[in-house]
Backbone as CSV, one residue per row, in Angstrom:
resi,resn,N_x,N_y,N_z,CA_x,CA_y,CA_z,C_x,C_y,C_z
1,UNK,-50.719,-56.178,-8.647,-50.338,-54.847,-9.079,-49.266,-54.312,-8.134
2,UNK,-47.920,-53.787,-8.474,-47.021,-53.172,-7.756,-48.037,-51.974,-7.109
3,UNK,-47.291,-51.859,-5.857,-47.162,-50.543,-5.052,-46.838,-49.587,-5.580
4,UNK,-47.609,-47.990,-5.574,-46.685,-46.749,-6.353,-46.882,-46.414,-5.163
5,UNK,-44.786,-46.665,-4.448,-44.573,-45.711,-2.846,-44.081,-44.584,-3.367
6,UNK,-44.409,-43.081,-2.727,-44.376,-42.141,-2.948,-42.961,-42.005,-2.476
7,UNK,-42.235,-40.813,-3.074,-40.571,-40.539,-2.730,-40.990,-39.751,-1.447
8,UNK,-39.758,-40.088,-0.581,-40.013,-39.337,0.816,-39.415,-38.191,0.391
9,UNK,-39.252,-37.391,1.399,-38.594,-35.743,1.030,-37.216,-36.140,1.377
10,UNK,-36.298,-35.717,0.492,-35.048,-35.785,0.132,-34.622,-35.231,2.158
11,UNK,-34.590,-34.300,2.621,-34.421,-33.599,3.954,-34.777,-34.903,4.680
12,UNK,-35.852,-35.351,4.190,-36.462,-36.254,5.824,-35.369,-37.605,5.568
13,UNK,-34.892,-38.011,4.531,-34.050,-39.026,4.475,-32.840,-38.558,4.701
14,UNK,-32.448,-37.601,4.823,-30.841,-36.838,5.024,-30.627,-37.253,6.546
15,UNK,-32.065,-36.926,6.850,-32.036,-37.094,8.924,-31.635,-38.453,8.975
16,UNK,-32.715,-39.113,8.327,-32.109,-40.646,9.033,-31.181,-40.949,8.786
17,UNK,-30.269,-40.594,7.659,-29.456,-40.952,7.410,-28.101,-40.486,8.128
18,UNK,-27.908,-39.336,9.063,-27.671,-38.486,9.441,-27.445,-39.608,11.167
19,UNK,-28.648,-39.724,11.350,-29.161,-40.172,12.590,-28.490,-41.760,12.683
20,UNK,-29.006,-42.678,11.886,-28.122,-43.767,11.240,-26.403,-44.020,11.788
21,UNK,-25.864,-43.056,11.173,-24.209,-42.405,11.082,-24.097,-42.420,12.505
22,UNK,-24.585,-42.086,13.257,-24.628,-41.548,14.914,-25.004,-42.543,15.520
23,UNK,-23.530,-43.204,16.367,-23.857,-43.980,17.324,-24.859,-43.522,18.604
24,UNK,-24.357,-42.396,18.735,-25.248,-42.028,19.866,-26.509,-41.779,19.811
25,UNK,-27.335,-41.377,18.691,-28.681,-41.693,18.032,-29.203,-43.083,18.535
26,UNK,-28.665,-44.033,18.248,-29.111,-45.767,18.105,-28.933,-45.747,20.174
27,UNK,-27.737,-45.348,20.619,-27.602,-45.908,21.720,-28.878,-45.548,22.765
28,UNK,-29.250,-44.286,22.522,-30.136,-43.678,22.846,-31.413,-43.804,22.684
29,UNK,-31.752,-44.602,21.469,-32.989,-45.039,21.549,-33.218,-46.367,22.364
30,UNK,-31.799,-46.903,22.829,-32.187,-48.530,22.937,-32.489,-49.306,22.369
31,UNK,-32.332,-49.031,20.805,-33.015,-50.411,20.110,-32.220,-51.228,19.717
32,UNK,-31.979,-52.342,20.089,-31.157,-53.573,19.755,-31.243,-54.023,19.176
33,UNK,-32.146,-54.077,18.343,-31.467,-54.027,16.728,-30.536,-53.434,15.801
34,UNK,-30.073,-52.316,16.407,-29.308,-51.328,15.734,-28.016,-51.603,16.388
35,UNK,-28.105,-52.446,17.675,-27.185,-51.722,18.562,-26.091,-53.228,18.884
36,UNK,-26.523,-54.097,17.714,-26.192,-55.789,17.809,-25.239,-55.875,16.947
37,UNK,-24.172,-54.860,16.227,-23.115,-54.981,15.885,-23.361,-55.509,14.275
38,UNK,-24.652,-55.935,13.726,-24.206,-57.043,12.705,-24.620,-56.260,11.255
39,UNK,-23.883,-55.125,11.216,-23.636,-54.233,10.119,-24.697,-52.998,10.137
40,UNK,-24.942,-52.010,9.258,-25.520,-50.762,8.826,-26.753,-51.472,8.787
41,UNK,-27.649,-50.909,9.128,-29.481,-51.140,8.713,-28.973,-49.513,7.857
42,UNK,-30.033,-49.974,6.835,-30.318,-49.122,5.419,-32.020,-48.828,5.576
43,UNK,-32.134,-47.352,5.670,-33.638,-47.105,5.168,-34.114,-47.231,3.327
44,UNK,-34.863,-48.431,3.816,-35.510,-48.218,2.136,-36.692,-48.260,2.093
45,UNK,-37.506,-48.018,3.171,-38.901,-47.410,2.406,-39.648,-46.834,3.638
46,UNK,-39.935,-45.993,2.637,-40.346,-44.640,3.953,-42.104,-44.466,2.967
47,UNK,-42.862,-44.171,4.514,-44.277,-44.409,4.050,-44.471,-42.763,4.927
48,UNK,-45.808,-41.978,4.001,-46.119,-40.862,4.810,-47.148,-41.297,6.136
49,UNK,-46.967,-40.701,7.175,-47.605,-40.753,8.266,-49.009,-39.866,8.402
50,UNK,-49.848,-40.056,8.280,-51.244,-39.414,8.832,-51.767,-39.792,10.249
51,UNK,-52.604,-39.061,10.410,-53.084,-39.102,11.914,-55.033,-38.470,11.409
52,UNK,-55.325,-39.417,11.665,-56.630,-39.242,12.155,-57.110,-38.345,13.133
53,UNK,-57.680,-37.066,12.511,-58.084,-36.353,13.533,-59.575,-36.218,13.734
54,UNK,-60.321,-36.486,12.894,-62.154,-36.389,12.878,-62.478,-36.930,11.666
55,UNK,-63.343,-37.790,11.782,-64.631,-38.487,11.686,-65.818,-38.429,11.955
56,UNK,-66.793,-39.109,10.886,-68.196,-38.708,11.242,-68.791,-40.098,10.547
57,UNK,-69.685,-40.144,10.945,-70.530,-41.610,10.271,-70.738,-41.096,9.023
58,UNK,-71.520,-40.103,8.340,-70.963,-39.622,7.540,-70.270,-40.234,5.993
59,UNK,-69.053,-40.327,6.725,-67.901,-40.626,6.025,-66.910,-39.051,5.220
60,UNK,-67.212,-38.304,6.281,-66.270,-37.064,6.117,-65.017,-37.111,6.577
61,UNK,-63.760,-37.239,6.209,-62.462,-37.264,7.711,-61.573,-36.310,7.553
62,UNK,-61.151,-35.641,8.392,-59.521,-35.061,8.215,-58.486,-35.956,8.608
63,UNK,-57.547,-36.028,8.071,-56.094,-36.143,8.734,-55.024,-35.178,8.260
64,UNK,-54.099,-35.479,8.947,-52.666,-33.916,9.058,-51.723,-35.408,8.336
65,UNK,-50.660,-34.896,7.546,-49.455,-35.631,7.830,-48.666,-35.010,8.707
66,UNK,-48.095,-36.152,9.561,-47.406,-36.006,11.072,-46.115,-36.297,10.477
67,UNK,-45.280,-37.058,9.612,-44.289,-37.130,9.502,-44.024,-38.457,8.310
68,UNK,-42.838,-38.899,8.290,-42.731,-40.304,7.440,-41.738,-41.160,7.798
69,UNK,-42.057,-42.729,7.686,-41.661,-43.034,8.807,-40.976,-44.234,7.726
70,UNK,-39.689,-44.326,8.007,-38.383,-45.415,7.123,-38.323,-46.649,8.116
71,UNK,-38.765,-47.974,7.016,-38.683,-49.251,7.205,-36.644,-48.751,7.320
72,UNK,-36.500,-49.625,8.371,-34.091,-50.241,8.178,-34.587,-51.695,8.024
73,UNK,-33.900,-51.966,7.142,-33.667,-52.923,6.175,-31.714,-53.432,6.704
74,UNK,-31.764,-54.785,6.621,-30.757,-55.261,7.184,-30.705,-56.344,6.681
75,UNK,-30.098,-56.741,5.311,-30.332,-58.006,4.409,-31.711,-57.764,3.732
76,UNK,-32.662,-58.549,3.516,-34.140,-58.485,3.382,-35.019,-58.444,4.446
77,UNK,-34.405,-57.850,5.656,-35.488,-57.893,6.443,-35.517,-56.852,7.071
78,UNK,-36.686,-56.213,7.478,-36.726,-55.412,8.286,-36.420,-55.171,9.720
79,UNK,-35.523,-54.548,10.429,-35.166,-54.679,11.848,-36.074,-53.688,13.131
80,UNK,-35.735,-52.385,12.050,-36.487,-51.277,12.823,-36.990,-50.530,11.886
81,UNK,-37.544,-49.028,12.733,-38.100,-48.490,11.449,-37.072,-46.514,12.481
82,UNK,-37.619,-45.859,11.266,-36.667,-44.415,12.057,-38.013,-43.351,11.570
83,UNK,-38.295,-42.633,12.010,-39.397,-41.624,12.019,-38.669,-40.532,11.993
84,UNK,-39.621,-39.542,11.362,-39.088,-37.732,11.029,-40.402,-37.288,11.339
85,UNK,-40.275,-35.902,11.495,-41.003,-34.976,12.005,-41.441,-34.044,11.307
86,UNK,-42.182,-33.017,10.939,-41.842,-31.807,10.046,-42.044,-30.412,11.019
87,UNK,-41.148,-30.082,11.359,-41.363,-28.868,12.275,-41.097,-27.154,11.612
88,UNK,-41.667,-26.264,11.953,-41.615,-25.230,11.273,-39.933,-24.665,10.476
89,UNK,-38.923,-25.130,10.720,-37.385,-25.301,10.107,-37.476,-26.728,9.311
90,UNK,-38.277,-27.613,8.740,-37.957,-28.275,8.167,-38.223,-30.043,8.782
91,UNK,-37.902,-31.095,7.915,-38.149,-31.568,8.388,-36.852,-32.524,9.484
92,UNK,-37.124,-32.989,10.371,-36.393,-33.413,11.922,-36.291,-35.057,11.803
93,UNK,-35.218,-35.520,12.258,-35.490,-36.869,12.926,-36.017,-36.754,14.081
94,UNK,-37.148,-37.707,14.635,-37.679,-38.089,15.747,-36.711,-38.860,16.812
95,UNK,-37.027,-40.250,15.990,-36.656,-41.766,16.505,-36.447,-43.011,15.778
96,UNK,-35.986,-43.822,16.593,-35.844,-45.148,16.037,-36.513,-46.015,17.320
97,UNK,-37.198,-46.783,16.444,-38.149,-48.210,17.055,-38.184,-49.510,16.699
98,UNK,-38.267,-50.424,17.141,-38.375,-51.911,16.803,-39.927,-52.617,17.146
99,UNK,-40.181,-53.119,16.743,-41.215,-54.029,17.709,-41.979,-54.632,16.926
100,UNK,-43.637,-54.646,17.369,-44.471,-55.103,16.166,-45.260,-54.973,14.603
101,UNK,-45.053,-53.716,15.437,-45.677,-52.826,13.973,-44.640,-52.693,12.878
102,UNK,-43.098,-52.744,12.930,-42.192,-53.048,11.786,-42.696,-54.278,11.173
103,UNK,-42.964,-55.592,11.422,-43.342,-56.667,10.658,-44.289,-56.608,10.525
104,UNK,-45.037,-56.308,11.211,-46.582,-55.908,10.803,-46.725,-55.054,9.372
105,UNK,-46.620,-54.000,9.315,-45.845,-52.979,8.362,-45.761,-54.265,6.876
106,UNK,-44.078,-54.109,7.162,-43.931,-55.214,6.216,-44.411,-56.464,5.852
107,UNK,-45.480,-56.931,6.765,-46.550,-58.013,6.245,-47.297,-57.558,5.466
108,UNK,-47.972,-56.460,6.103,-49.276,-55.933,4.919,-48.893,-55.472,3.713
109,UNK,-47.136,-54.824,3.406,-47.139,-54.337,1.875,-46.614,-55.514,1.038
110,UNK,-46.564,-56.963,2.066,-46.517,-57.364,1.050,-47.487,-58.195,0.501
111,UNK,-48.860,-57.909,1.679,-50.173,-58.858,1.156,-50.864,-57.268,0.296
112,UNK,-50.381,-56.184,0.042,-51.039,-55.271,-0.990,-50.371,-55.273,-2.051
113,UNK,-49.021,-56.055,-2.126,-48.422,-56.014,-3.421,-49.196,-56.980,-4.533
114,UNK,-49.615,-57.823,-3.453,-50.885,-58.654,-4.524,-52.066,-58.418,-4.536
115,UNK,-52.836,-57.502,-4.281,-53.938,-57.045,-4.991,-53.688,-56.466,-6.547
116,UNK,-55.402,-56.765,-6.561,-55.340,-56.523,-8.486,-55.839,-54.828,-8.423
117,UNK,-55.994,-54.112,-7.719,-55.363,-52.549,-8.246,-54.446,-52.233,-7.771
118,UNK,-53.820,-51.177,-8.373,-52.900,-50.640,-7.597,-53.271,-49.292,-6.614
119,UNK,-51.882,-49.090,-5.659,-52.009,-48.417,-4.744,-51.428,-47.437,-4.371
120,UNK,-51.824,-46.245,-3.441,-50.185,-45.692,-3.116,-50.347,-46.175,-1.161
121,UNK,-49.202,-46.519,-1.076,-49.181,-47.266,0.558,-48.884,-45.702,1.373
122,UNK,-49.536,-45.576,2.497,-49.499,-44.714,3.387,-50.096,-45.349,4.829
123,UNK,-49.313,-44.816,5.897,-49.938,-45.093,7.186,-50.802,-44.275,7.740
124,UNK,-51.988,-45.019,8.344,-52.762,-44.102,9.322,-53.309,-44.172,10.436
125,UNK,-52.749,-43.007,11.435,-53.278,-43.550,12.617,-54.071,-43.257,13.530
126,UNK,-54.898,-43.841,14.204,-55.938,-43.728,14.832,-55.387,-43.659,16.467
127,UNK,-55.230,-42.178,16.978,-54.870,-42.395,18.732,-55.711,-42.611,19.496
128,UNK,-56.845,-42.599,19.242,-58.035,-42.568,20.324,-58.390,-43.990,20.213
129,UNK,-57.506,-45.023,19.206,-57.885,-46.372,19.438,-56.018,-47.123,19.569
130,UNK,-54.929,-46.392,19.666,-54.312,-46.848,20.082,-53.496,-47.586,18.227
131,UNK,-54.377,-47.226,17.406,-54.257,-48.501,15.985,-53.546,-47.414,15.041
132,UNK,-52.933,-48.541,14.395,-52.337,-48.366,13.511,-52.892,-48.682,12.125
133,UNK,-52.678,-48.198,10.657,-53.104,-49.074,9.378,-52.746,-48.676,8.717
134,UNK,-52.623,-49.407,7.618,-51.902,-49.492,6.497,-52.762,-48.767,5.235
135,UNK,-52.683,-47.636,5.125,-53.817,-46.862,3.987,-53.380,-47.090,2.608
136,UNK,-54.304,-47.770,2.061,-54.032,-47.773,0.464,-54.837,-46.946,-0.243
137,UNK,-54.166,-46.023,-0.793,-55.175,-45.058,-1.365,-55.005,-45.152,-2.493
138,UNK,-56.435,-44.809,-3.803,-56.215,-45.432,-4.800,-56.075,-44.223,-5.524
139,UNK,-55.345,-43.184,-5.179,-55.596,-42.388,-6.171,-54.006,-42.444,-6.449
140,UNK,-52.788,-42.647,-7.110,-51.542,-43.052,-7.261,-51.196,-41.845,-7.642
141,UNK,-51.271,-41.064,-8.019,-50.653,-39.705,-8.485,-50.943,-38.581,-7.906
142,UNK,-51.755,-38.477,-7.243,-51.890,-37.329,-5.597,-50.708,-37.225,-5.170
143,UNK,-50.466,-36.284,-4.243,-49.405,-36.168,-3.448,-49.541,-36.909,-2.231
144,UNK,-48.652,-37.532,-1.660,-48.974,-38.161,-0.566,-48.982,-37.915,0.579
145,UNK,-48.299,-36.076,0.805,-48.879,-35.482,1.777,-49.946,-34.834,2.180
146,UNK,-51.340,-35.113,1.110,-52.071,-34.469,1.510,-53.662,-35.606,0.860
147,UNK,-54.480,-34.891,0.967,-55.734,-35.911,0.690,-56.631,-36.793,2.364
148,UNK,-57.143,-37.132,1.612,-57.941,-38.152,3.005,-58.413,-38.954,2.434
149,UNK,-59.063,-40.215,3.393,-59.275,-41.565,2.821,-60.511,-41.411,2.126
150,UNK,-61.094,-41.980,0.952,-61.868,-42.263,-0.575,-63.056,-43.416,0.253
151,UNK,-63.763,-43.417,0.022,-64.453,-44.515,0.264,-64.352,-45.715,-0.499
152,UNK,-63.908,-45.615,-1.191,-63.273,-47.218,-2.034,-61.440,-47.797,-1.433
153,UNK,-60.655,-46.416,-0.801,-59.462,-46.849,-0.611,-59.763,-48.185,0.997
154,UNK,-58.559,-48.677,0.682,-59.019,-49.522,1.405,-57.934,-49.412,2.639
155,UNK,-57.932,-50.081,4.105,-57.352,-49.385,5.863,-56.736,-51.108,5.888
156,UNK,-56.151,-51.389,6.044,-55.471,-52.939,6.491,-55.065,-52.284,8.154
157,UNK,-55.993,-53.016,9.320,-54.916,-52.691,10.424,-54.018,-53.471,10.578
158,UNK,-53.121,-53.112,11.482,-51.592,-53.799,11.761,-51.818,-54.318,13.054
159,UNK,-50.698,-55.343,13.069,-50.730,-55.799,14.510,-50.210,-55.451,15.742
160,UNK,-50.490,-54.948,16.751,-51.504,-55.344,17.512,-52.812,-54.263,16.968
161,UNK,-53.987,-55.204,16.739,-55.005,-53.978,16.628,-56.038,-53.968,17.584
162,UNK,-56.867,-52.906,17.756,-58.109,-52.981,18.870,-58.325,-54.374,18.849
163,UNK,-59.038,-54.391,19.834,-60.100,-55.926,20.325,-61.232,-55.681,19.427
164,UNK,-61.523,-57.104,18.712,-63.259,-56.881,17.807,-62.090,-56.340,16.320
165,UNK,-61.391,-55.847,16.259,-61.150,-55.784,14.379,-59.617,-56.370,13.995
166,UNK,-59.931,-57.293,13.084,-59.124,-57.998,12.658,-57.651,-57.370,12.253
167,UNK,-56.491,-57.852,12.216,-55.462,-57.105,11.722,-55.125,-58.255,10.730
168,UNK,-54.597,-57.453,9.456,-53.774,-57.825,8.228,-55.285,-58.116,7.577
169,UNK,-56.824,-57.602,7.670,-57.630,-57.954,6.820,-58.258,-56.583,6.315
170,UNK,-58.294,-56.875,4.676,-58.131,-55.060,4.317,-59.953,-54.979,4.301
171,UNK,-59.862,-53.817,5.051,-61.512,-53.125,4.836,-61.477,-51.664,3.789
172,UNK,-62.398,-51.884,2.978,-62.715,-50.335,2.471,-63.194,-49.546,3.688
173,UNK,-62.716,-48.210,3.085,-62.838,-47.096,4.011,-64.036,-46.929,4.490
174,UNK,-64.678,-46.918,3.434,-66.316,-47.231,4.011,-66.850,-47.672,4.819
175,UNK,-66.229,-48.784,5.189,-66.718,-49.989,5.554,-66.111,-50.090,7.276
176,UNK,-64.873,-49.690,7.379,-64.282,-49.990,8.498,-64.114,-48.155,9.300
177,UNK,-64.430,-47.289,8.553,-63.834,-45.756,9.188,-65.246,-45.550,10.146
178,UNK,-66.553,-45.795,10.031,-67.731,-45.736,11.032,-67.504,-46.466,11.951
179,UNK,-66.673,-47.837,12.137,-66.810,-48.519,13.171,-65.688,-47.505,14.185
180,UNK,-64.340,-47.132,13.436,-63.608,-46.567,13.861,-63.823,-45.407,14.765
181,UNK,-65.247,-44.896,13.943,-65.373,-43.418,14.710,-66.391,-43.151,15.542
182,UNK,-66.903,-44.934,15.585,-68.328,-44.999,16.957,-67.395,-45.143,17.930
183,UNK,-66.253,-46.350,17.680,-65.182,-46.483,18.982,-64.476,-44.957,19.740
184,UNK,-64.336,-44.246,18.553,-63.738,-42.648,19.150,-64.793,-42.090,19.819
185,UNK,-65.917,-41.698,19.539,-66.428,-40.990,20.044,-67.682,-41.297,20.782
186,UNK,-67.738,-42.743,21.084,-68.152,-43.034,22.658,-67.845,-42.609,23.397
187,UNK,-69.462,-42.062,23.946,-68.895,-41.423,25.611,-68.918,-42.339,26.629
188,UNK,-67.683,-42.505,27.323,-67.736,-43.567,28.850,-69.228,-43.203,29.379
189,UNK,-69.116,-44.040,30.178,-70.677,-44.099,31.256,-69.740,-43.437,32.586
190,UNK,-71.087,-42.387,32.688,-70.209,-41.841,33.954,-70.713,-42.214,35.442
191,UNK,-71.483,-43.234,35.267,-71.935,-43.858,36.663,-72.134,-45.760,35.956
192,UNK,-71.972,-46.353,37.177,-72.512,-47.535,36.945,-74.058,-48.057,37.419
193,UNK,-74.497,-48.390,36.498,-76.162,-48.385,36.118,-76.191,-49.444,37.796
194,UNK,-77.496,-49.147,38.240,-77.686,-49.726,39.911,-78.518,-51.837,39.442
């Protein structure tokens, strides 16, 4: 079943595109991918950003969208990715990044392009574990700035993920958001047992 990726906001692609245009944007981030001479990287797919803010065993969660974040595309491949912001004037370019989570990224949409439902692809992220994932939510006609994860949608983490959970293997929400939120909200030991 194809992917239904949601349209980014016309503003948040103006930035990158904006940002893109600007050598001094790229020089400034350091990313050498951008900065290797061997033509324009093109944003073509921009995923909304969530952030995990609470959990409960449960299976209650909030998340905020934090921003949306454009695969650059350079032939068929992905090089970097460019992030936006939404700040009270609208929405902002952040940054530009390279590393693992771009192929990572683009590994998992394209092991969800072959599942037999379809999806809408969104990222979500978990700071208190450092992780990243790939949210497929099954409701395709929601808006994709808003909602929270379904207990049937299913979390693919990306690579690098915590120690103990697999990356690029998709868990229902169900299934993988309790483990997620025993890891958050463990309390350290505040002495070492004698």
């Amino acid at each position: 079943m194809p992917l239904h990726v949601p349209p980014a906001p016309a503003p948040a692609l103006r930035t990158v595109r904006t940002a893109l245009s600007s050598p001094a944007a790229a020089r400034e981030a350091r990313t050498p991918a951008l900065l290797d001479g061997r033509g324009p990287a093109v944003p073509e797919l921009a995923l909304p950003v969530h952030v995990l803010e609470a959990a409960t065993a449960e299976g209650v969660t909030r998340t905020r969208l934090t921003g949306w974040r454009f695969l650059l595309r350079r032939g068929e491949v992905a090089v970097a990715a460019a992030e936006t912001v939404l700040t009270a004037d609208g929405w902002r370019f952040s940054h530009f990044f390279e590393g693992p989570y771009v192929t990572s990224t683009e590994h998992a949409l394209r092991q969800a392009e072959s599942l037999p439902e379809p999806y809408q692809p969104r990222l979500l992220s978990v700071p208190g574990l450092y992780m990243l994932t790939l949210w497929l939510h099954g409701d395709c006609a929601t808006d994709a700035g808003t909602g929270r994860p379904a207990p049937a949608d299913l979390l693919v983490p990306l690579a690098p993920a915590p120690p103990g959970i697999a990356a690029h293997r998709p868990h229902q929400v169900a299934e993988l958001l309790p483990v997620l939120t025993h890891r958050v909200t463990r309390t350290p030991l505040l002495h070492t047992p004698a």
